[in-house]
TORKOL-4160 file (C-alpha; in steps of 0.2 Angstrom, whole numbers, padded with zeros to 4 digits, m for minus):
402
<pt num="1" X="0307" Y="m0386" Z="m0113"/>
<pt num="2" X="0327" Y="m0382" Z="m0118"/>
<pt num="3" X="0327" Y="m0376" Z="m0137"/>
<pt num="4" X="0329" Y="m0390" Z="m0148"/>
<pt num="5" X="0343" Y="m0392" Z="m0162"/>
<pt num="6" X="0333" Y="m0382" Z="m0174"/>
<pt num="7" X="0325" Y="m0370" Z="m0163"/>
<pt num="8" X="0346" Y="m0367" Z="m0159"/>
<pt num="9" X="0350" Y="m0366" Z="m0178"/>
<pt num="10" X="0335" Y="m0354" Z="m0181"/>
<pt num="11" X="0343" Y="m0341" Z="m0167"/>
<pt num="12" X="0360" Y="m0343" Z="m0174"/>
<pt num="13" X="0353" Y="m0341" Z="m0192"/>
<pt num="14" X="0346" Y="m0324" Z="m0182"/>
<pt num="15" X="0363" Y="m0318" Z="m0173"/>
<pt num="16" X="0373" Y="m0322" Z="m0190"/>
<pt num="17" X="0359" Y="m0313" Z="m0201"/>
<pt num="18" X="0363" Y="m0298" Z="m0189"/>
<pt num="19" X="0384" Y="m0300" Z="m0188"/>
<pt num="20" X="0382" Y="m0299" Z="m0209"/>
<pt num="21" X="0372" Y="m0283" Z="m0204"/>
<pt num="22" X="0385" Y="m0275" Z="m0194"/>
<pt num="23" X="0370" Y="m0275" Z="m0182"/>
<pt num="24" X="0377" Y="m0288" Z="m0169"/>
<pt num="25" X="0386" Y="m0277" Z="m0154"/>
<pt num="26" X="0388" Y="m0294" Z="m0141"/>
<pt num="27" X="0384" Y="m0311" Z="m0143"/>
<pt num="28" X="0386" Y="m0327" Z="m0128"/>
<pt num="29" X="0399" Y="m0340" Z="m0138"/>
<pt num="30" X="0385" Y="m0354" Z="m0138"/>
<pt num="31" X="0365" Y="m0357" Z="m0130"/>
<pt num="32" X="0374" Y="m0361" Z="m0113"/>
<pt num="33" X="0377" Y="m0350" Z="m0099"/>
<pt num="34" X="0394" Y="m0346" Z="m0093"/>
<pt num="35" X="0400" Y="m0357" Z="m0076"/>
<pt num="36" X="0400" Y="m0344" Z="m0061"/>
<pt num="37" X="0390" Y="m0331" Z="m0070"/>
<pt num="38" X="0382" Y="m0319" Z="m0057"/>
<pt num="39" X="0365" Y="m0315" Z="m0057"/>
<pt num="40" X="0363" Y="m0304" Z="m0069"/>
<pt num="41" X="0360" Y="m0283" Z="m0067"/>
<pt num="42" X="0344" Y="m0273" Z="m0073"/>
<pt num="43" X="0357" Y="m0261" Z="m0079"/>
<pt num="44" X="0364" Y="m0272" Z="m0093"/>
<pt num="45" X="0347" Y="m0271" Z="m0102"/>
<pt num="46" X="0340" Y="m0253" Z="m0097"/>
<pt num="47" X="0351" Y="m0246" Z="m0113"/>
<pt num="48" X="0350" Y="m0243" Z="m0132"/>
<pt num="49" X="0352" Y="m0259" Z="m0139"/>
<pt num="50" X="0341" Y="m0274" Z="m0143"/>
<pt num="51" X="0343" Y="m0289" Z="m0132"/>
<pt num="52" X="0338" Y="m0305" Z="m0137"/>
<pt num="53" X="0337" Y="m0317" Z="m0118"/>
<pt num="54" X="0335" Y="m0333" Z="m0115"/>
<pt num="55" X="0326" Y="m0342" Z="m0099"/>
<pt num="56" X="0339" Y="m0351" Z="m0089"/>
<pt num="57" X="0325" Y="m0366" Z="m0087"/>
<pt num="58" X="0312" Y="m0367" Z="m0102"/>
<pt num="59" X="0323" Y="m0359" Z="m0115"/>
<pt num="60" X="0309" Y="m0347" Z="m0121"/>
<pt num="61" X="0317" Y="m0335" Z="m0131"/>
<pt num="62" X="0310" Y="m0314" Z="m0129"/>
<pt num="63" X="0316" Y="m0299" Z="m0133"/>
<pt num="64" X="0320" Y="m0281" Z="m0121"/>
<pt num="65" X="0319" Y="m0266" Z="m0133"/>
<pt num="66" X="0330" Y="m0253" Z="m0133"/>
<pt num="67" X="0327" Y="m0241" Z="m0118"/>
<pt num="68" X="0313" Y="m0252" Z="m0109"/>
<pt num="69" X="0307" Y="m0265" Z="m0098"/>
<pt num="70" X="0294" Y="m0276" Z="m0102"/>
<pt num="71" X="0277" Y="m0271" Z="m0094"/>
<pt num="72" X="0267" Y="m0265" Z="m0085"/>
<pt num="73" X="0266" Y="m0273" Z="m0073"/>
<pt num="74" X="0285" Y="m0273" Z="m0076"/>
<pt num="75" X="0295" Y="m0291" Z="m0074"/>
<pt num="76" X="0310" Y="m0289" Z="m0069"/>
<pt num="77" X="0324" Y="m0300" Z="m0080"/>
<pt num="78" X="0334" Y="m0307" Z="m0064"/>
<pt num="79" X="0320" Y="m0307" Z="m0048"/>
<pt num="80" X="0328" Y="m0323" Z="m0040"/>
<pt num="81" X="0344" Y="m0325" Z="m0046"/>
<pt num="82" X="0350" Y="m0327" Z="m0065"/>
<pt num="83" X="0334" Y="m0332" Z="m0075"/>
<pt num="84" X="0337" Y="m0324" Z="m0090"/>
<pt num="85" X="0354" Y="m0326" Z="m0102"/>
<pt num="86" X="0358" Y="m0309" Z="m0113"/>
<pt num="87" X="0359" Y="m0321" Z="m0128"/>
<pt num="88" X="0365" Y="m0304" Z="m0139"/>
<pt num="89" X="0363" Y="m0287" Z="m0140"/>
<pt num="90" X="0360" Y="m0281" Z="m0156"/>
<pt num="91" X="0362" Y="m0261" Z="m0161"/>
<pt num="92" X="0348" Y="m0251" Z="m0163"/>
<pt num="93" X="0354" Y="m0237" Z="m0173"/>
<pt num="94" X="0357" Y="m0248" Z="m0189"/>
<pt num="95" X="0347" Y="m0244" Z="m0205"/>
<pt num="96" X="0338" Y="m0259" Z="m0211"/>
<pt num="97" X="0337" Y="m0260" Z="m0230"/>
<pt num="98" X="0323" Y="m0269" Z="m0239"/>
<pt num="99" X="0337" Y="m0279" Z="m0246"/>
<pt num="100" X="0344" Y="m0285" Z="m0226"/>
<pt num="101" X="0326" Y="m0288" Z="m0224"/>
<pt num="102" X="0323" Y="m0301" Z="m0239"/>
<pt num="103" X="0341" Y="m0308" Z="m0236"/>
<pt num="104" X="0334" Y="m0312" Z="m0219"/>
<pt num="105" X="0318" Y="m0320" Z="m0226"/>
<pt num="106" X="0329" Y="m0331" Z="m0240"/>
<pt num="107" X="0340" Y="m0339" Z="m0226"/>
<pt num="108" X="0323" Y="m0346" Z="m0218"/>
<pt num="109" X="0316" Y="m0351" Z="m0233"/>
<pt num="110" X="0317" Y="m0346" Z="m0252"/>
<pt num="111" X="0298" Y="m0340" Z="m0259"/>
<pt num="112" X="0290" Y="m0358" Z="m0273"/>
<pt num="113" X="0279" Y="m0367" Z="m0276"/>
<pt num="114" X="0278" Y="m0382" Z="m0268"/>
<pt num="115" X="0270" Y="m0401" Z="m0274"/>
<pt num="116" X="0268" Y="m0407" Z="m0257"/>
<pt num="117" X="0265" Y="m0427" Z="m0268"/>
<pt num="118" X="0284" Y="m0423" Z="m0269"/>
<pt num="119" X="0285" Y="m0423" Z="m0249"/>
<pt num="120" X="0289" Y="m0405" Z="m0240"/>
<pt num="121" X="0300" Y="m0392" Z="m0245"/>
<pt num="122" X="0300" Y="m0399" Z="m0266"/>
<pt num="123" X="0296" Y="m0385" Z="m0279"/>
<pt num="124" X="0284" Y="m0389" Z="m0290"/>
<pt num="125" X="0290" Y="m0396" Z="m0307"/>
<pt num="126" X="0284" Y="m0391" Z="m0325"/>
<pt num="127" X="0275" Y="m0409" Z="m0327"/>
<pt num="128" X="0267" Y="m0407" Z="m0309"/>
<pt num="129" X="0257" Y="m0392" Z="m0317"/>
<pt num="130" X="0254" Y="m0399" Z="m0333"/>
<pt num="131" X="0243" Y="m0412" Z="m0322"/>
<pt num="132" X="0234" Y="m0398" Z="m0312"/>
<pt num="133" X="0230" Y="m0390" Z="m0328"/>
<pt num="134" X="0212" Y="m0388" Z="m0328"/>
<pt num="135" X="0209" Y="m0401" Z="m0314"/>
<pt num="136" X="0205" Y="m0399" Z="m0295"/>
<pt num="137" X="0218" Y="m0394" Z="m0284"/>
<pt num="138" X="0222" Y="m0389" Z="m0265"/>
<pt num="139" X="0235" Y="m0375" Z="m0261"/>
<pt num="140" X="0241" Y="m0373" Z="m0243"/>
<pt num="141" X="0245" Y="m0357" Z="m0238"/>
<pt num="142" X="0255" Y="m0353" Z="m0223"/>
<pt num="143" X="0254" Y="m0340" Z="m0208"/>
<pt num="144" X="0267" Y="m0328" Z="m0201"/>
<pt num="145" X="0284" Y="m0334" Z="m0197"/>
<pt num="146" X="0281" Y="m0348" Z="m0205"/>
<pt num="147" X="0282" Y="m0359" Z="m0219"/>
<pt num="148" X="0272" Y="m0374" Z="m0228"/>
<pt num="149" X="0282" Y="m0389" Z="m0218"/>
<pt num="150" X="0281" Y="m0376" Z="m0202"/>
<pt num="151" X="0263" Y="m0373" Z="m0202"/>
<pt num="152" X="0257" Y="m0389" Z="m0209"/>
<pt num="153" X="0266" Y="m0400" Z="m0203"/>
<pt num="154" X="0256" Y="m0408" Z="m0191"/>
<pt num="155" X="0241" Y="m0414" Z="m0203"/>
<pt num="156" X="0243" Y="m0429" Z="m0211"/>
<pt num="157" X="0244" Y="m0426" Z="m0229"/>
<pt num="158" X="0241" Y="m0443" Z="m0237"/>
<pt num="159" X="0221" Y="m0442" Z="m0236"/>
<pt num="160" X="0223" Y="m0427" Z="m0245"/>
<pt num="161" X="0235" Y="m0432" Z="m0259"/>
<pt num="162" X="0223" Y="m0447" Z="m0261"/>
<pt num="163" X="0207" Y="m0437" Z="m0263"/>
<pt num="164" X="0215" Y="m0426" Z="m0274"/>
<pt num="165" X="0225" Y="m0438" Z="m0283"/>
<pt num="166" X="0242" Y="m0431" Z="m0279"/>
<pt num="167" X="0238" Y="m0411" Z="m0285"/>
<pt num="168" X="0243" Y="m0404" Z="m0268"/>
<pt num="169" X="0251" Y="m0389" Z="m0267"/>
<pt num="170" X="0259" Y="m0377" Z="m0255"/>
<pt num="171" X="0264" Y="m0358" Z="m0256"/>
<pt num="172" X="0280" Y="m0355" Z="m0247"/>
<pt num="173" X="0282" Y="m0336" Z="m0245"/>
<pt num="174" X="0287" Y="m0321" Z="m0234"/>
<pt num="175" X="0279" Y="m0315" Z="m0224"/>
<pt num="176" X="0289" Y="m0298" Z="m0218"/>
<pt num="177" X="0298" Y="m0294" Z="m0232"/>
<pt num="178" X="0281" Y="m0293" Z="m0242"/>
<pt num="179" X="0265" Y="m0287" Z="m0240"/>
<pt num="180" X="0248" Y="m0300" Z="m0242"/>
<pt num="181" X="0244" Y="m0294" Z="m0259"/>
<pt num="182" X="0262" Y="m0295" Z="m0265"/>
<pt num="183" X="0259" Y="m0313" Z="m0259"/>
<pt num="184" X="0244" Y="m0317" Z="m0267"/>
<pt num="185" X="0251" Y="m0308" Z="m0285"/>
<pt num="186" X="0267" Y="m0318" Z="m0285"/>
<pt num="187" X="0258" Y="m0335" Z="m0281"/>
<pt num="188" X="0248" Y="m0332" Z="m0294"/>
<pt num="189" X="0263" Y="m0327" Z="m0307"/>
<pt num="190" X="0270" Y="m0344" Z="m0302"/>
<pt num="191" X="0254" Y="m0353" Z="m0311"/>
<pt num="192" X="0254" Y="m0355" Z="m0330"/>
<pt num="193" X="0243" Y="m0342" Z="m0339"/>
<pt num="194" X="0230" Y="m0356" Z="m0342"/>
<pt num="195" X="0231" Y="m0365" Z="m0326"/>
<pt num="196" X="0211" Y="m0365" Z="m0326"/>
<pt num="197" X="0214" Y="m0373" Z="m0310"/>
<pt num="198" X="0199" Y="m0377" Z="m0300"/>
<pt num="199" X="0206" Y="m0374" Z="m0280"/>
<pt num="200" X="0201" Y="m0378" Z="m0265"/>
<pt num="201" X="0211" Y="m0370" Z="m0251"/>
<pt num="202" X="0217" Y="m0373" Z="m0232"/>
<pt num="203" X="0224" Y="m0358" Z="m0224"/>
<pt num="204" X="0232" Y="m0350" Z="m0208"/>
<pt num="205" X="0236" Y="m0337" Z="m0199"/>
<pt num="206" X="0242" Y="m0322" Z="m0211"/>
<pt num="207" X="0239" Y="m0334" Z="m0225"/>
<pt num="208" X="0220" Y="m0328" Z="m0222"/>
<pt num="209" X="0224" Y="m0312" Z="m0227"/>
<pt num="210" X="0235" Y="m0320" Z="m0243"/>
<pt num="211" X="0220" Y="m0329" Z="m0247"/>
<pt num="212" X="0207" Y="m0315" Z="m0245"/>
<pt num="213" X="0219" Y="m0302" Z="m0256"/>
<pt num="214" X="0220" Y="m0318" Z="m0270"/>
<pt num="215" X="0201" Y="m0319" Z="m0271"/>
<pt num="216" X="0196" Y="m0301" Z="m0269"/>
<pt num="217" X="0187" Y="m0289" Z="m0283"/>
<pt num="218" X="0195" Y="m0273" Z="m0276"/>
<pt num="219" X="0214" Y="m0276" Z="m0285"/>
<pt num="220" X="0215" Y="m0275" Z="m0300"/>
<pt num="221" X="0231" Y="m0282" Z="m0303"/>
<pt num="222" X="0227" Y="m0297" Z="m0296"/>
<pt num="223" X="0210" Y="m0299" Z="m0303"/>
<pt num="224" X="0221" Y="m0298" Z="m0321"/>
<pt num="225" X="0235" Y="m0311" Z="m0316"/>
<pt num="226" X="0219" Y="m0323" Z="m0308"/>
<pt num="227" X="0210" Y="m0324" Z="m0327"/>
<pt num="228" X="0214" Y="m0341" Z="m0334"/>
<pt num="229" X="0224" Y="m0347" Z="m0319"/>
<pt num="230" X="0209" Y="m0351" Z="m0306"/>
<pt num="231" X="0194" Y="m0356" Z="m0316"/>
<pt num="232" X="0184" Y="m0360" Z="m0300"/>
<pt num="233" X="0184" Y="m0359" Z="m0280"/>
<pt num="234" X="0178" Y="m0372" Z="m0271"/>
<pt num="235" X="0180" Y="m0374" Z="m0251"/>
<pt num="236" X="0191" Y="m0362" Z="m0241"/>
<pt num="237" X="0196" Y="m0366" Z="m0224"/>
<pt num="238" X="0200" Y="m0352" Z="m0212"/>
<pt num="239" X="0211" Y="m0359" Z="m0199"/>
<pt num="240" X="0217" Y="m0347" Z="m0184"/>
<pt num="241" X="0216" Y="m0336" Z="m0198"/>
<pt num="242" X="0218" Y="m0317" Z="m0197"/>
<pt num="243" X="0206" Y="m0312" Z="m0208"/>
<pt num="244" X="0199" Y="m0295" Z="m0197"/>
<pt num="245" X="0219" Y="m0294" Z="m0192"/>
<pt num="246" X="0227" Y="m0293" Z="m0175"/>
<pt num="247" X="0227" Y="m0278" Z="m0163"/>
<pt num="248" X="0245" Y="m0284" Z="m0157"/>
<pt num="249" X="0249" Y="m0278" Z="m0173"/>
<pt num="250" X="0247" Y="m0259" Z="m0170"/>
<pt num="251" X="0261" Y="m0248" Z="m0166"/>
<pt num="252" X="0259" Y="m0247" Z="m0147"/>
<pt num="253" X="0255" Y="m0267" Z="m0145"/>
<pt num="254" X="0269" Y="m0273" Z="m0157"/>
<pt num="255" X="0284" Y="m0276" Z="m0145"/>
<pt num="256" X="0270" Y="m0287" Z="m0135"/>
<pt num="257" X="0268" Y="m0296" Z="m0152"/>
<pt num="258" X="0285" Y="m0300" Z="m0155"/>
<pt num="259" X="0288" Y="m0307" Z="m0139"/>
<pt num="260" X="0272" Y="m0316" Z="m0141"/>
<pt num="261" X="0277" Y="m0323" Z="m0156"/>
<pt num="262" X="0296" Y="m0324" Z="m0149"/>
<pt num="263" X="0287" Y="m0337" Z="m0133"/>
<pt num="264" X="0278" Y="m0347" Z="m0148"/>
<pt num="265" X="0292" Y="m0349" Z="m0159"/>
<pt num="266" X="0303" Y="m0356" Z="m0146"/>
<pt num="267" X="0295" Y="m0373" Z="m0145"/>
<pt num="268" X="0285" Y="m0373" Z="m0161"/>
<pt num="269" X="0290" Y="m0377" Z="m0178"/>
<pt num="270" X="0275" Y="m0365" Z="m0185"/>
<pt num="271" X="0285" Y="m0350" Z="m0182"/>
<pt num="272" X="0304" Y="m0346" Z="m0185"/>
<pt num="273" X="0314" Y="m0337" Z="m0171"/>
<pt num="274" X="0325" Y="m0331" Z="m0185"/>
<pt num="275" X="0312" Y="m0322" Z="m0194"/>
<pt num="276" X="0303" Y="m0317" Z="m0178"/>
<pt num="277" X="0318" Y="m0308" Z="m0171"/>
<pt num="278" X="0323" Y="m0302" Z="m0190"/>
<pt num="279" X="0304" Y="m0293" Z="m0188"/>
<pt num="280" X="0310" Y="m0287" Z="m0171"/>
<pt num="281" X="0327" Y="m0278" Z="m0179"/>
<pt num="282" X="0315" Y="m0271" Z="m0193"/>
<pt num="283" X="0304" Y="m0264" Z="m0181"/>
<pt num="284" X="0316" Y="m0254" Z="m0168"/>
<pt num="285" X="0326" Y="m0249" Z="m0187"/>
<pt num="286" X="0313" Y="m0241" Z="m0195"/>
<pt num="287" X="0297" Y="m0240" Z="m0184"/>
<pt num="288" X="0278" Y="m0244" Z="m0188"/>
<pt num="289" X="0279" Y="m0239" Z="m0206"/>
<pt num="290" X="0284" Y="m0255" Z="m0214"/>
<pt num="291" X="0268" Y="m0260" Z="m0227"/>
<pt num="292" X="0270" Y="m0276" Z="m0220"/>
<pt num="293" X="0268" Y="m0274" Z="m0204"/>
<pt num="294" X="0253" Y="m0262" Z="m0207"/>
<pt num="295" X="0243" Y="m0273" Z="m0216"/>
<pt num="296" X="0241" Y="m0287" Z="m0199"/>
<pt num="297" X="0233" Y="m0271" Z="m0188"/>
<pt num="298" X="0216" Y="m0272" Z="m0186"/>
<pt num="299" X="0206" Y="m0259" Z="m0199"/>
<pt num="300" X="0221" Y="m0258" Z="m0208"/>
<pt num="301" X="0220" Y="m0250" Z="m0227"/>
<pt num="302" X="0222" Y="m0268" Z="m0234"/>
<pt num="303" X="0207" Y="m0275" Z="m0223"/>
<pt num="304" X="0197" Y="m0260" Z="m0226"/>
<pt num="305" X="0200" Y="m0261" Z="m0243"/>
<pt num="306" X="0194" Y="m0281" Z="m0242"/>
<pt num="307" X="0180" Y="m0277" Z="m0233"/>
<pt num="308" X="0172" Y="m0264" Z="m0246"/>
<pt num="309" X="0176" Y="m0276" Z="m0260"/>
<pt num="310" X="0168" Y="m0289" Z="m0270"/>
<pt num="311" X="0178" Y="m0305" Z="m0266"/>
<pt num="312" X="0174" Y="m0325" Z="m0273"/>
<pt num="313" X="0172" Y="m0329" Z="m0254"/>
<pt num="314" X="0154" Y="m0330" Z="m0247"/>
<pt num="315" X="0147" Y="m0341" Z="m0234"/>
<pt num="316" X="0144" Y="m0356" Z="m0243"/>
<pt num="317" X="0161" Y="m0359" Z="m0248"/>
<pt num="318" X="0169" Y="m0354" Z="m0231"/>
<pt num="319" X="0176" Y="m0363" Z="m0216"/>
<pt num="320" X="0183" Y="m0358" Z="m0199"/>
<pt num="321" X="0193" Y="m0364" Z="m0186"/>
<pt num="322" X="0195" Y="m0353" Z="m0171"/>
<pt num="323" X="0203" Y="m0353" Z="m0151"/>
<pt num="324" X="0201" Y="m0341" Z="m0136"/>
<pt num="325" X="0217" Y="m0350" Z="m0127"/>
<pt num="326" X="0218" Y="m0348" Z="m0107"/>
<pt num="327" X="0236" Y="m0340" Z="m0105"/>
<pt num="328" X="0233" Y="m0339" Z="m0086"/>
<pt num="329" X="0242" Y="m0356" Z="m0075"/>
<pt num="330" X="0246" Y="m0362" Z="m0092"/>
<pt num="331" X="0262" Y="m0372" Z="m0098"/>
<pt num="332" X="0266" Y="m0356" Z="m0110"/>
<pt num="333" X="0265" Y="m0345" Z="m0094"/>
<pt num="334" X="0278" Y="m0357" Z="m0084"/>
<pt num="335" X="0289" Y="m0352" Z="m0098"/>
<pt num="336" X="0292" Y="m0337" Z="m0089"/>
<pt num="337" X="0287" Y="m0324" Z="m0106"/>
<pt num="338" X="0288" Y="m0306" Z="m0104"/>
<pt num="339" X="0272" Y="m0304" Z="m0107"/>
<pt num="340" X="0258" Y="m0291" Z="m0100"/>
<pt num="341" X="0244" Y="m0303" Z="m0095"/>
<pt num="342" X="0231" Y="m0287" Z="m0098"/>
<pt num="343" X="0235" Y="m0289" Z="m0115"/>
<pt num="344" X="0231" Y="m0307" Z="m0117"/>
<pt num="345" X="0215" Y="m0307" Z="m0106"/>
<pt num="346" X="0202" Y="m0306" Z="m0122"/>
<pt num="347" X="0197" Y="m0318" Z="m0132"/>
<pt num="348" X="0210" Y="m0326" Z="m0144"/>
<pt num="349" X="0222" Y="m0338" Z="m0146"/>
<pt num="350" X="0237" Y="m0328" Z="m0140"/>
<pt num="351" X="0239" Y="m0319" Z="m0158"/>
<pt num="352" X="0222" Y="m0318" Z="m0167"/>
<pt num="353" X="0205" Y="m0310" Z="m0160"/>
<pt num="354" X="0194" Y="m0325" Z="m0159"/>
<pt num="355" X="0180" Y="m0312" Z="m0167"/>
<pt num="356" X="0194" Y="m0309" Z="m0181"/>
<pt num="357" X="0194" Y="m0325" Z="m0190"/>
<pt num="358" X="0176" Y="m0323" Z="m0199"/>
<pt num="359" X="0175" Y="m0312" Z="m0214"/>
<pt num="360" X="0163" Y="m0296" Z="m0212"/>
<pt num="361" X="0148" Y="m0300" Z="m0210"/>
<pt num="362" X="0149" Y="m0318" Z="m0210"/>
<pt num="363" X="0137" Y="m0329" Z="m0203"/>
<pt num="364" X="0142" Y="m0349" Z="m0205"/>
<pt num="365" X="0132" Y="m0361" Z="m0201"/>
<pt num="366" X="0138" Y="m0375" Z="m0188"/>
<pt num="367" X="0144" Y="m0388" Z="m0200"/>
<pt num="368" X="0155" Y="m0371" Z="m0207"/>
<pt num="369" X="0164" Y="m0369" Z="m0191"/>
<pt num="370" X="0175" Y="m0378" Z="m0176"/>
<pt num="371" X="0176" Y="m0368" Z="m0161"/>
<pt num="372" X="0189" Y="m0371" Z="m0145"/>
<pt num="373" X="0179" Y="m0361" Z="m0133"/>
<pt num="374" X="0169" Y="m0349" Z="m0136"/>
<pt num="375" X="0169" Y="m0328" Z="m0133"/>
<pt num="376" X="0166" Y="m0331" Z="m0116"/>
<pt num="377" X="0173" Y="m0344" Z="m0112"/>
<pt num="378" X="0194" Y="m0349" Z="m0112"/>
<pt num="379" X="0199" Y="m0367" Z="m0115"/>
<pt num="380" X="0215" Y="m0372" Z="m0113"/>
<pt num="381" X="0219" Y="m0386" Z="m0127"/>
<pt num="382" X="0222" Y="m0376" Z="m0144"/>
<pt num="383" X="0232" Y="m0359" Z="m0147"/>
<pt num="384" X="0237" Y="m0351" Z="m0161"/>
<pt num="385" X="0252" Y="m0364" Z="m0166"/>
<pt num="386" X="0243" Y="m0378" Z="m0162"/>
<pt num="387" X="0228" Y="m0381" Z="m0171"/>
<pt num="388" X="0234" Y="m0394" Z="m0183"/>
<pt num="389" X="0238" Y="m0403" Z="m0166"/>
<pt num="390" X="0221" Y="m0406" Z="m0164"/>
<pt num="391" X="0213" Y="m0422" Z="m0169"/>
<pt num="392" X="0195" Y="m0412" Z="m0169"/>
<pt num="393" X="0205" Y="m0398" Z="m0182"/>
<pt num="394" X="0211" Y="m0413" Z="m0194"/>
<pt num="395" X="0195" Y="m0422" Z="m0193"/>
<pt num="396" X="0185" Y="m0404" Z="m0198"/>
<pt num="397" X="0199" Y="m0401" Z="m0214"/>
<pt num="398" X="0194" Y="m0423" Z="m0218"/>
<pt num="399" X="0178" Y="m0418" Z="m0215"/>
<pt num="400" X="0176" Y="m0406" Z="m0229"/>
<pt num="401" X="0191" Y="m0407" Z="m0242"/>
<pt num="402" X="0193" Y="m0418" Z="m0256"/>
């Protein structure tokens, strides 16, 4: 599993973002290793810098933070021979600014709306939302690290444009640079004042936290900006979504996150390396207290805010998807991650809780929910990027939308 020509492009849009920085201290000339390299030293990495490494064999891409090895129990980076690459070390004394942050965002992806009966990665046109006006719609809203394409990319969208005669849309937005209620406010400050749309909605990931800030009573700015543009909601779809959020998102679980995230993003086109490791630079610059990074921990201000609020969601318009993933013997573990297996030995699907998709409270009925595995019990089919893999996840979305 060597990176593949856009997995390389994304950790090159990563080192170049930090070169234009002034962040970039040491960087390998290309993705391979040097002929003759010795094995390489403990010491090289036991500094102040931020190392992005690569794994000689799978390419899995993680990141050693300044002053630290990963652990406990504590892997060493070279235990037969040189498995790991220092791809770059990047300084950890630069100041990010809010404006190195978006910059980094905009290279992955610009924020629009998309009309996905345009095909991927086409902004919506004035005549596209003259059609929706009224009418029903679907609107896809994407996870972290990700983008419409990214995250969705794997279900079949002509069903869906049939069903719902071409008004598909997709929310491409960032997800580091902004918190989820920015996201939901600007979404909604991309529709036309009498939208009146009447929307059905797929989400994952982060997205549920997007979605859940988009339909709440408890913000008022958004409440304002949702008069005239959604008239109605009709099915929601909750998939891998972090709706309670993520204790990896805390401040003393984050580096396992990133390098969670780092391990996914390597081979799947859900997440970006580039904004990945962009997150990583932001958190070693300026610590825990980013809003965006706040709002993904579990009891976070933002979720606690949700949960006390009146919201348009209830159990009879919403649906859920969820994993608990088998980390242990599997092809991610071969990769050779970083990770601490402690912190993967609960229930989830390597980023989510798999008690954390359901709203508070929620109580769905069996039609209302597609479970891999269950609490108890791991399965080793369906993690966090790979739902939309899953012919039993696209037949659940056929099932209900439309």
């Amino acid at each position: 599993m060597q990176l593949t020509p856009n997995k390389q492009a994304e950790l090159h849009r990563a080192l170049q973002d930090a070169m234009e920085d002034h962040a970039l201290a040491a960087a390998m000339p290309d993705l391979e290793p040097l002929a003759g390299t010795p094995p390489l030293p403990a010491s090289l990495i036991e500094d102040e810098a931020l190392h992005v490494v690569r794994h000689k064999d799978s390419g899995c891409v993680q990141l050693v933070f300044p002053g630290e090895m990963p652990g406990p129990p504590s892997p060493t980076l070279a235990p037969q021979g040189w498995d790991w690459i220092v791809q770059a070390s990047l300084r950890a004394t630069e100041r990010m600014t809010q404006a190195m942050i978006s910059r980094i965002e905009a290279h992955s992806k610009p924020e629009q709306l998309l009309a996905l009966n345009r095909g991927h990665g086409r902004p919506v046109m004035p005549e596209d939302l003259a059609a929706a006006r009224g009418r029903k719609v679907l609107l896809l809203v994407h996870g972290i690290f990700s983008s419409t394409e990214g995250g969705f990319g794997d279900l079949d969208l002509q069903p869906l444009l049939q069903r719902y005669q071409g008004r598909v849309f997709g929310y491409d937005h960032w997800t580091i640079a902004k918190t989820p209620q920015q996201n939901a406010l600007n979404l909604l400050q991309r529709l036309p004042a009498d939208a009146g749309w009447e929307v059905d909605i797929l989400c994952h990931s982060r997205g549920g936290l997007v979605v859940r800030s988009l339909l709440t009573g408890g913000l008022a700015d958004i409440v304002q900006a949702r008069s005239g543009r959604i008239a109605r909601i009709g099915k929601v779809m909750f998939i891998g979504a972090a709706n309670q959020g993520s204790p990896l998102a805390s401040p003393g679980e984050i580096k396992q996150f990133l390098n969670v995230a780092a391990m996914l993003a390597s081979f799947s086109h859900g997440m970006g390396l580039d904004v990945v490791i962009g997150l990583a630079r932001m958190v070693v610059s300026l610590g825990f207290a980013r809003p965006s990074v706040q709002a993904l921990t579990s009891g976070s201000s933002l979720i606690a805010q949700l949960n006390r609020s009146g919201s348009l969601l209830n159990d009879a318009n919403c649906y859920y998807a969820r994993a608990n993933f088998a980390y242990g013997d599997s092809l991610l573990e071969h990769t050779g991650a970083l990770l601490s297996h402690a912190l993967l030995d609960g229930a989830s699907d390597l980023i989510v809780p798999y008690s954390s998709v359901l709203l508070p409270q929620a109580t769905p009925d069996a039609a209302h929910i597609l479970n891999f595995g269950s609490a108890e019990q791991k399965q080793n089919d369906v993690w966090h990027t790979e739902f939309f893999q899953h012919p039993a996840t696209r037949d659940f979305i056929l099932r209900q939308l439309g």
